[in-house]
N, C-alpha and C positions, 0 to 999 in steps of 0.2 A: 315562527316557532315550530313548522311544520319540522317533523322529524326529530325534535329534541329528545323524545320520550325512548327511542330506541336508540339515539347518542348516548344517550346515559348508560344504559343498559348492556352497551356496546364496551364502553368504557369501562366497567366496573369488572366485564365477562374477559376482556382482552389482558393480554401478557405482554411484558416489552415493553419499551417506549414508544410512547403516543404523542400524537400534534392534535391540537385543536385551533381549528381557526375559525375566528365569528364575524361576520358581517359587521362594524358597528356603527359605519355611520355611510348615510349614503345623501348625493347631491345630485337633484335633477333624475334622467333615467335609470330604472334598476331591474335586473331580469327579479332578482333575489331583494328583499326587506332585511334592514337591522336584527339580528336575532337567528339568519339562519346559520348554519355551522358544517364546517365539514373535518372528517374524523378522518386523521392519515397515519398510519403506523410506519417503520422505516422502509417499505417496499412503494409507499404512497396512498393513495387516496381509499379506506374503507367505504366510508358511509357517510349521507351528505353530501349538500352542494351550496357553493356561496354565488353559483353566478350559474348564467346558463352554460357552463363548460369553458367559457373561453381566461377564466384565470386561476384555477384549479392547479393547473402543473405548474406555471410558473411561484403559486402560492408556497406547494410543495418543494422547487427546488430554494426559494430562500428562506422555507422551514427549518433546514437542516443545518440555519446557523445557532435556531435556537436546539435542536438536540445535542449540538457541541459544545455550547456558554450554558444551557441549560436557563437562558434567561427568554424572556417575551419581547417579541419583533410588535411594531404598529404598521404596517405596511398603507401604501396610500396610491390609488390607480386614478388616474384623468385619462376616462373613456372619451370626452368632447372632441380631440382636435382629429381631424381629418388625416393626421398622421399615424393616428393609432391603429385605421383602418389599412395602413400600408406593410409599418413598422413593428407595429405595439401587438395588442393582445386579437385587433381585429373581433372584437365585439361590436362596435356600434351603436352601444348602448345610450352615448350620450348624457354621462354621468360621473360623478366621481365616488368613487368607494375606498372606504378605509375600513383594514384589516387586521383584526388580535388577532397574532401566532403565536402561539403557548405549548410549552411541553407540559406534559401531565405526569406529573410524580405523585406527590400524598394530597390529592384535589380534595381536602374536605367537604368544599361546596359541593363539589359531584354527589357525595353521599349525604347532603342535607337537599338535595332537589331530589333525588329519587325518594326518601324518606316523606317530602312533604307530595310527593304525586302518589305516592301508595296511601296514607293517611285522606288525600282529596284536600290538601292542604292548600291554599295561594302564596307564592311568597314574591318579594319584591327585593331587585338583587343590585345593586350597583358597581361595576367593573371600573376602576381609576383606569383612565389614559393619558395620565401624565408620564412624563417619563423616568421621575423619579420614584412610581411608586407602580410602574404600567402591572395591568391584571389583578392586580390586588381587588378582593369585594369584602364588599361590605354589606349585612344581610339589613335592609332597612322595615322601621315601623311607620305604620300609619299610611297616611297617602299623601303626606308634602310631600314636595319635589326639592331635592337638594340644590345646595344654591352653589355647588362649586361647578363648574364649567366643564373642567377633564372627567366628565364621569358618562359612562353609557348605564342605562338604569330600564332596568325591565320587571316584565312580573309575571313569575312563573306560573299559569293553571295548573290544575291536574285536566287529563285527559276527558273527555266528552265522553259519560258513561252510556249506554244505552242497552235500555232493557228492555227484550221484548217477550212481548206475552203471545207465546202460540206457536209451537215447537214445529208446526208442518215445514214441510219440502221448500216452501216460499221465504221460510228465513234460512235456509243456507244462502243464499247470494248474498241477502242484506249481514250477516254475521263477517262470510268472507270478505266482503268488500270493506262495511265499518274498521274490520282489525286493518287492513290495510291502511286507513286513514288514522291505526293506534288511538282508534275507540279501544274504551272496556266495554265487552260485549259479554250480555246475562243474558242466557234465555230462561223461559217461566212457563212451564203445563202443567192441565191437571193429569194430563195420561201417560204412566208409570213407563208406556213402551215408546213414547215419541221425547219425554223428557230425558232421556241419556246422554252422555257427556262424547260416547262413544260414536253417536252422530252428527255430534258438532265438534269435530278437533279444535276448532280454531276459538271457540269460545273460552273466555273466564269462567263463568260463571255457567250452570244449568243446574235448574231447582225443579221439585216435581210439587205444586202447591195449590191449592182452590184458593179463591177470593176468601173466603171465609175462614182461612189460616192466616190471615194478615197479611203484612208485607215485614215481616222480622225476617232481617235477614237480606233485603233489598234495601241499601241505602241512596236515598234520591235527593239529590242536591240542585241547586241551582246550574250544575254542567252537567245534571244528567236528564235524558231522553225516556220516554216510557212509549212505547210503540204497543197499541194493539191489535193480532191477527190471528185472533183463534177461531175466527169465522163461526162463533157460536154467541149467539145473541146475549147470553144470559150469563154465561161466562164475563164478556166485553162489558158489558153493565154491570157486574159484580164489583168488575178490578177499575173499574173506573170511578167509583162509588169513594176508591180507595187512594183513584191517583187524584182525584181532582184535588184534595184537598194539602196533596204533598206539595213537597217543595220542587218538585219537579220541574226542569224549567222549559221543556215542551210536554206535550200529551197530543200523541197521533193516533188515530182512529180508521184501518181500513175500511172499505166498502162506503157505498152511496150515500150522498149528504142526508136524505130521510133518514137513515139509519142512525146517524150520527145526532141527529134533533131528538129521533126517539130516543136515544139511552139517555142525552141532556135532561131531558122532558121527566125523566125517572128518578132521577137525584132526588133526595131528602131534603137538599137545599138548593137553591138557585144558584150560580157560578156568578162568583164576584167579577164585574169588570176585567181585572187583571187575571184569574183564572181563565176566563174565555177567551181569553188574546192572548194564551198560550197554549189553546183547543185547536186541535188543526185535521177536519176533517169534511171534505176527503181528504186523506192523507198524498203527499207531496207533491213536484212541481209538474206542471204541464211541458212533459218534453215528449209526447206522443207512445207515451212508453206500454208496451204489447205484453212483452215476455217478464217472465222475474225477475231476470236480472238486470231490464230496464225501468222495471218498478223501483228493483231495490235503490237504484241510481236513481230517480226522480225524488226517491224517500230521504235519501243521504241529502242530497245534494239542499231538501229544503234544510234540515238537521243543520247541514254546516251554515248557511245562511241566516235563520233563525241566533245561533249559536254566534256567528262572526258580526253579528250585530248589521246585515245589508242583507237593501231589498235584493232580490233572484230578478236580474236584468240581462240585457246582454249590453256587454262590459261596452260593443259598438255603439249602445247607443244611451249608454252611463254620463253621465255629466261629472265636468270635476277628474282628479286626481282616480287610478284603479282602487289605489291605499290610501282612502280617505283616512278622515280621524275619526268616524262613527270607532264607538268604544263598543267591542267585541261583550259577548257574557263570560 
């Protein structure tokens, strides 16, 4: 799904006729997972990628049978045979992929996904791959799983929001970096001259707010993040008084693990089992990180982990499949 959220956005802002192609089904090795997409106007490839590079143009040049029929291609690649690496596409992936090519005319789906990612909405989508009815979706309820066979079925989030509390110097990296990963990024101070909007371009969101103003106005869901680094004690215990109890579905706390016991230690109530195993401090992974902007990367990097439902391992020394089936938040 990486990248969908600026597919959309891409789509909606572009003029012309458009190609979208999605990954939807993959056998054995894959650079790319079911769900990624690449957006190609009639010059080729904008935005996205369905593979590491190696079937991108040829994607492209049998796209352009659907901007002349105006109809959807299934296309279908066999990475395995040792010929491929002479002849073919020369990936070596050792895998088979099959691929929606779609022109994009009056996509109403495209405007019922961005509508449910600005709401913070989830939705659950299924694309027919048969051929007599190829691309067609159908927006599904509940969480059975359909019993017809030609369907690719996915489920769209909204974006991993994250808020951080504490406007210094040390959350520019982590703001720049999160948008890049098309988080929504809020930042949160009490001071009138570090909470401006005009120091964080990249941000959504910047409020100027004490603990004692609530949190109206921050909404925290189960995809969203509360980060905080206002480096003042009393502050950090204020807004934590406030996050522990949200629905938030991490809470990071910079500075030394003492620190982090005593603001615990200060709460009005005890942290239920499941709140404290969504308490994360010291805040993020051990990657020896010095500087802020390798701070920020250790902070992110736990965020997407936490969020993507796996433990922060190295993938060398992971057991099992990269893309297991642990279910993501």
């Amino acid at each position: 799904m990486s990248g969908l959220h600026r597919i959309l956005d891409a789509i909606l802002a572009l003029q012309g006729p458009l190609l979208l192609a999605t990954l939807v089904r993959v056998e054995g090795s894959s650079y790319r997972q079911p769900g990624a997409r690449l957006l190609m106007d009639t010059n080729g490839p904008v935005l996205g990628s369905i593979s590491g590079g190696c079937l991108e143009a040829d994607v492209f040049a049998k796209g352009q049978e659907c901007l002349r029929t105006g109809k959807p291609l299934l296309l279908r690649y066999d990475l395995r045979s040792d010929l491929d690496l002479i002849w073919g596409t020369g990936s070596g992936c050792e895998g088979v992929a099959e691929i929606l090519v779609e022109p994009l005319g009056e996509a109403g789906w495209v405007e019922r996904l961005e509508d449910a990612s600005r709401s913070r909405r989830t939705l659950r989508i299924a694309t027919r791959l048969d051929a007599a009815r190829l691309g067609e979706r159908v927006f599904l309820t509940g969480e059975k799983q359909p019993e017809e066979a030609d369907l690719f079925v996915e489920e769209f989030k909204p974006p991993i929001a994250l808020w951080i509390f504490g406007a210094g110097d040390d959350a520019r990296p982590l703001v720049h970096m999160a948008k890049s990963l098309e988080f929504f990024v809020g930042l949160v101070d009490h001071r009138p001259a570090f909470a401006r909007a005009e120091r964080f371009p990249d941000a959504d969101s910047v409020k100027c707010l004490r603990p004692s103003m609530g949190l109206d106005g921050i909404p925290l869901d189960d995809r969203s993040a509360a980060l905080l680094l206002t480096h003042h004690f009393e502050m950090d215990s204020g807004w934590m008084k406030l996050l522990m109890p949200s629905e938030a579905g991490y809470l990071g706390l910079m500075g030394h693990r003492r620190r982090g016991q005593r603001i615990l230690a200060e709460l009005e109530n005890a942290p239920t089992q499941a709140q404290a195993a969504r308490f994360y401090s010291p805040v993020g992974l051990d990657l020896g990180s010095e500087s802020p902007e390798t701070i920020a990367l250790s902070i992110l990097a736990e965020i997407q982990a936490v969020f993507g439902g796996k433990p922060a391992v190295h993938l060398r020394d992971a057991l099992g499949a990269i893309h297991s089936l642990t279910k993501p938040r």
